[in-house]
DORO-269042 format. One record per residue (C-alpha): x, y, z; residue in one letter. Coordinates in nm, 3 decimals. Example, Ala and Ser with C-alpha at 12.3 -4.5 7.8 and 13.67 -1.06 7.14 Angstrom:
<pts>
<pt><px>1.230</px><py>-0.450</py><pz>0.780</pz><r>a</r></pt>
<pt><px>1.367</px><py>-0.106</py><pz>0.714</pz><r>s</r></pt>
</pts>
This chain:
<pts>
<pt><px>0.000</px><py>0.000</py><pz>0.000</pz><r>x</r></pt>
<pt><px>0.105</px><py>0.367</py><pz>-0.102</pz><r>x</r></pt>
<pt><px>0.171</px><py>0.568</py><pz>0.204</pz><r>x</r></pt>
<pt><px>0.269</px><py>0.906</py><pz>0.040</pz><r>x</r></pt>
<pt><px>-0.098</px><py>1.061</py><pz>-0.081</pz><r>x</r></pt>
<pt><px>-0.280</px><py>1.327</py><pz>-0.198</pz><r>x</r></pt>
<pt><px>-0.540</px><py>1.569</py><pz>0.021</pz><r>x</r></pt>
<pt><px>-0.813</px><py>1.368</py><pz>-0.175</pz><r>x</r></pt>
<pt><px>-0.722</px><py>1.045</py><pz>0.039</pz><r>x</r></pt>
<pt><px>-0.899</px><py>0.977</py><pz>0.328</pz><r>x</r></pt>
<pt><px>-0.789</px><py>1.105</py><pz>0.665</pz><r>x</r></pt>
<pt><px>-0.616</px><py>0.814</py><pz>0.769</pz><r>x</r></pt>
<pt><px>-0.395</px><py>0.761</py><pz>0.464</pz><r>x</r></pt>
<pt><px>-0.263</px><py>1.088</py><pz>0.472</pz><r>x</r></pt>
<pt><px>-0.186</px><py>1.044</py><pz>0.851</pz><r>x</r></pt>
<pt><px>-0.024</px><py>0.741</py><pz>0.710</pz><r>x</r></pt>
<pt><px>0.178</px><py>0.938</py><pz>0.474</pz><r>x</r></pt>
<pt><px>0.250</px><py>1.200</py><pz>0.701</pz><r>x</r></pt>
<pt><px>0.451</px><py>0.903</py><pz>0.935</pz><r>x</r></pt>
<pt><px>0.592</px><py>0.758</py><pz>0.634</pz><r>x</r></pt>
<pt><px>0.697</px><py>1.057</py><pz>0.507</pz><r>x</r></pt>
<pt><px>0.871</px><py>1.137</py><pz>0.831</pz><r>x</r></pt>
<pt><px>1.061</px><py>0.775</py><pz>0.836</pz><r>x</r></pt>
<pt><px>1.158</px><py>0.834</py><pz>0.490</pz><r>x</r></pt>
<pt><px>1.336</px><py>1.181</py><pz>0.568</pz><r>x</r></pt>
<pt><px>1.524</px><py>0.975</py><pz>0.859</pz><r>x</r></pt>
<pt><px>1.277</px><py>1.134</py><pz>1.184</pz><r>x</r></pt>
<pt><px>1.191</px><py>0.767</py><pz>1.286</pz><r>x</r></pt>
<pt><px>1.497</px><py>0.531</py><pz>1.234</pz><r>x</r></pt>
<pt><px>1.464</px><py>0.158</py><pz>1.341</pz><r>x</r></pt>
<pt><px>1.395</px><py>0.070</py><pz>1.660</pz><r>x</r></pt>
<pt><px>1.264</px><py>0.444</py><pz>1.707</pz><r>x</r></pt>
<pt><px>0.897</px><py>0.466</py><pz>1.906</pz><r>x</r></pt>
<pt><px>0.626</px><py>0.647</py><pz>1.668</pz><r>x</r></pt>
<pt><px>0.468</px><py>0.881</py><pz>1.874</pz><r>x</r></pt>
<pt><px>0.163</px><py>0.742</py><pz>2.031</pz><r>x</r></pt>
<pt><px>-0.185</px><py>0.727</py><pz>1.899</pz><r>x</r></pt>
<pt><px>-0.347</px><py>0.960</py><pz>2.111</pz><r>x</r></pt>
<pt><px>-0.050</px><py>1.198</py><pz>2.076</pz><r>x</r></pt>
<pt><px>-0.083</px><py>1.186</py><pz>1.675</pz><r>x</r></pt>
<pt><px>-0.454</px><py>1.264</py><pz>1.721</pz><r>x</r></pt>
<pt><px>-0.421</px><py>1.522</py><pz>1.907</pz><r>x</r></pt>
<pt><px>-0.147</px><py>1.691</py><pz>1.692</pz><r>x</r></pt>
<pt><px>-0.324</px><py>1.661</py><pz>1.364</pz><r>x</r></pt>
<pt><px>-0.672</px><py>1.661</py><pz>1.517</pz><r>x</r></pt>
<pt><px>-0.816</px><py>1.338</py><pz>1.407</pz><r>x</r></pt>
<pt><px>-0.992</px><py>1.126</py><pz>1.615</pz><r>x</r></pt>
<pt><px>-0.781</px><py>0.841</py><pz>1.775</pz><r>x</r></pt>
<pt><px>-0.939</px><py>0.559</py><pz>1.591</pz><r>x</r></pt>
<pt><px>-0.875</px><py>0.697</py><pz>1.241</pz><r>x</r></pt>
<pt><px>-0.488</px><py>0.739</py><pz>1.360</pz><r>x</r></pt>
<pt><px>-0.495</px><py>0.361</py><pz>1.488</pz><r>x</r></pt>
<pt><px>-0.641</px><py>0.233</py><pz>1.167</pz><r>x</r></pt>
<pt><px>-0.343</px><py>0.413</py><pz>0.979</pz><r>x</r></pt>
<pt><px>-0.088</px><py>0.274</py><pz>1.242</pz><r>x</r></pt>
<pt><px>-0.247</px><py>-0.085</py><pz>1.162</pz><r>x</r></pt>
<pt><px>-0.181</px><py>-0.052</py><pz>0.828</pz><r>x</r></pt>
<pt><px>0.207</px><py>0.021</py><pz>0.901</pz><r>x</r></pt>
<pt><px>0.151</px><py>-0.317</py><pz>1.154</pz><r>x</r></pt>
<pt><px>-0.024</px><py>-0.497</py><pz>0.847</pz><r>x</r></pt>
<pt><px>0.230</px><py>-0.410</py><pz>0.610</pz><r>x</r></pt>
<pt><px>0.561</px><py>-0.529</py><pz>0.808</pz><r>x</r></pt>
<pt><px>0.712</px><py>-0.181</py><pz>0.881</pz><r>x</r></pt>
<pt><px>0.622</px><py>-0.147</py><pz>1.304</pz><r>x</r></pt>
<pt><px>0.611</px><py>-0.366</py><pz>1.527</pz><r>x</r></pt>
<pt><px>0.324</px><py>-0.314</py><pz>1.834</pz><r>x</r></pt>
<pt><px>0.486</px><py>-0.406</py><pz>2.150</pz><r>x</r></pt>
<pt><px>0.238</px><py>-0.469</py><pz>2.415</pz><r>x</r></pt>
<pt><px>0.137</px><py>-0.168</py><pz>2.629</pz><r>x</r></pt>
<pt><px>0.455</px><py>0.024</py><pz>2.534</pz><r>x</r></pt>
<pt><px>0.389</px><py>0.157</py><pz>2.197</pz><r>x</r></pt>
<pt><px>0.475</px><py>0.088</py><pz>1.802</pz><r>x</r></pt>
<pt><px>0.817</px><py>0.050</py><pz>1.719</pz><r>x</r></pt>
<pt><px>0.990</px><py>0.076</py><pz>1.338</pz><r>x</r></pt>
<pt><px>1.138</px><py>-0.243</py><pz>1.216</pz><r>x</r></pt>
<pt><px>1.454</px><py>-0.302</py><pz>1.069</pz><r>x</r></pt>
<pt><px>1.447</px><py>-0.263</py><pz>0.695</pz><r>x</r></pt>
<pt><px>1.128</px><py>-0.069</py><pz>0.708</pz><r>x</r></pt>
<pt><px>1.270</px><py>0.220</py><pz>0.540</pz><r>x</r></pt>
<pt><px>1.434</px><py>0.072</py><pz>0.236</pz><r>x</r></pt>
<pt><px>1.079</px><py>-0.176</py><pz>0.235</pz><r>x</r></pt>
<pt><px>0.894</px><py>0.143</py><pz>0.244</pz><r>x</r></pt>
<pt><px>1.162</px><py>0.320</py><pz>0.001</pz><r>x</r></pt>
<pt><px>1.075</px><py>0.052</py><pz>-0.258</pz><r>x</r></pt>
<pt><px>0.677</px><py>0.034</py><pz>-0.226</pz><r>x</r></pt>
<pt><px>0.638</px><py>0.401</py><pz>-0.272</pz><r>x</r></pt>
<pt><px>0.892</px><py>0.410</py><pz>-0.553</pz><r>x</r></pt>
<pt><px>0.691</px><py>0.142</py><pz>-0.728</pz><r>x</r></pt>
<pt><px>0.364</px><py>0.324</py><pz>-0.627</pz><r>x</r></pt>
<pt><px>0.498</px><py>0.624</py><pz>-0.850</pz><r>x</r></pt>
<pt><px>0.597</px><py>0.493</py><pz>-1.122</pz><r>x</r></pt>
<pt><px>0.266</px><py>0.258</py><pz>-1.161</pz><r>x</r></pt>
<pt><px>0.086</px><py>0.481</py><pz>-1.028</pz><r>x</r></pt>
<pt><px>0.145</px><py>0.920</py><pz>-1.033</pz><r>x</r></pt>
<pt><px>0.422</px><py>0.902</py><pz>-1.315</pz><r>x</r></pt>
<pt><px>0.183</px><py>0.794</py><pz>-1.629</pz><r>x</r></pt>
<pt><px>-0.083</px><py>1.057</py><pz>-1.526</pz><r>x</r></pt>
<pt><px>0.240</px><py>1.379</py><pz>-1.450</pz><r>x</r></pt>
<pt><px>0.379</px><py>1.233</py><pz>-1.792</pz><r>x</r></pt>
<pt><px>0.009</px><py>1.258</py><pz>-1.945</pz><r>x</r></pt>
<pt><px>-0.024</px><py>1.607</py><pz>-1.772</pz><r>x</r></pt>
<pt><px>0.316</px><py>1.727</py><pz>-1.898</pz><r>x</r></pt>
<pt><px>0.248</px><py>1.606</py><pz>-2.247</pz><r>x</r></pt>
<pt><px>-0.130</px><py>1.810</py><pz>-2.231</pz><r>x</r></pt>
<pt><px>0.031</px><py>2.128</py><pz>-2.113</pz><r>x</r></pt>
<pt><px>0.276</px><py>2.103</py><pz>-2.404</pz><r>x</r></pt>
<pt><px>0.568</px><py>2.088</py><pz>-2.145</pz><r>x</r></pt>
<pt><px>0.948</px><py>2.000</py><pz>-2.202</pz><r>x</r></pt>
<pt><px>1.084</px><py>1.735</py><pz>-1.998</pz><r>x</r></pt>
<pt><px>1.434</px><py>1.827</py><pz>-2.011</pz><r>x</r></pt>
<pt><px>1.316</px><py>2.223</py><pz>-1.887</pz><r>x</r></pt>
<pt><px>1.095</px><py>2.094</py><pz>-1.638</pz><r>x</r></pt>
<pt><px>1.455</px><py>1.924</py><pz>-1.509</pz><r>x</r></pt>
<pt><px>1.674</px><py>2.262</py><pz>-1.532</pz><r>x</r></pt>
<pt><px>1.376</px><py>2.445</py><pz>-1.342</pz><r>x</r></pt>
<pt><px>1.417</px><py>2.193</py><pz>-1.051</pz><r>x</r></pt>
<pt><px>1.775</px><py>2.232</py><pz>-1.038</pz><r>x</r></pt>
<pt><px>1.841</px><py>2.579</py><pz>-1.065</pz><r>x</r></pt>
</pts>
């Protein structure tokens, strides 16, 4: 499952993103605690079930670990697991419908490129 979404995504999957985002840039490395569920809630103002459906989908998906009464953990390998799914996400995904929009607008590829690195 995609982690990284859109503001059209339900509440929990951007909550999702918003953690996997935040492993990604290094913020949660493994064996790091994610902050708690109420916590999250409370910080993004969603309602505490919503952010434990998202953190069960981390569970489901092999990237936390839930120990008991303590909290959720990151695994090893999660981020380079995570890495790959959203890099595979993109290009199945996002990159046919930006290439679609790029080719609609009439955009060039290799100035799109200098843009971004200038």
């Amino acid at each position: 499952m995609a982690v990284l979404s859109n503001d059209d995504s339900p509440v929990y999957l951007r909550l999702r993103g918003t953690i996997a985002a935040a492993i990604l840039r290094g913020e949660f490395g493994t064996g790091d605690q994610l902050p708690s569920v109420r916590a999250l809630a409370a910080e993004h103002g969603a309602n505490p079930l919503t952010v434990a459906k998202a953190y069960q989908s981390f569970q489901d998906d092999g990237y936390v670990e839930v120990r008991r009464g303590v909290g959720m953990f990151v695994l090893a390998g999660a981020v380079d697991r995570l890495r790959a799914a959203e890099r595979a996400d993109f290009i199945a995904q996002q990159w046919p419908r930006i290439c679609e929009r790029i080719d609609l607008l009439g955009l060039d590829v290799a100035t799109l490129l200098e843009r971004e690195t200038a």
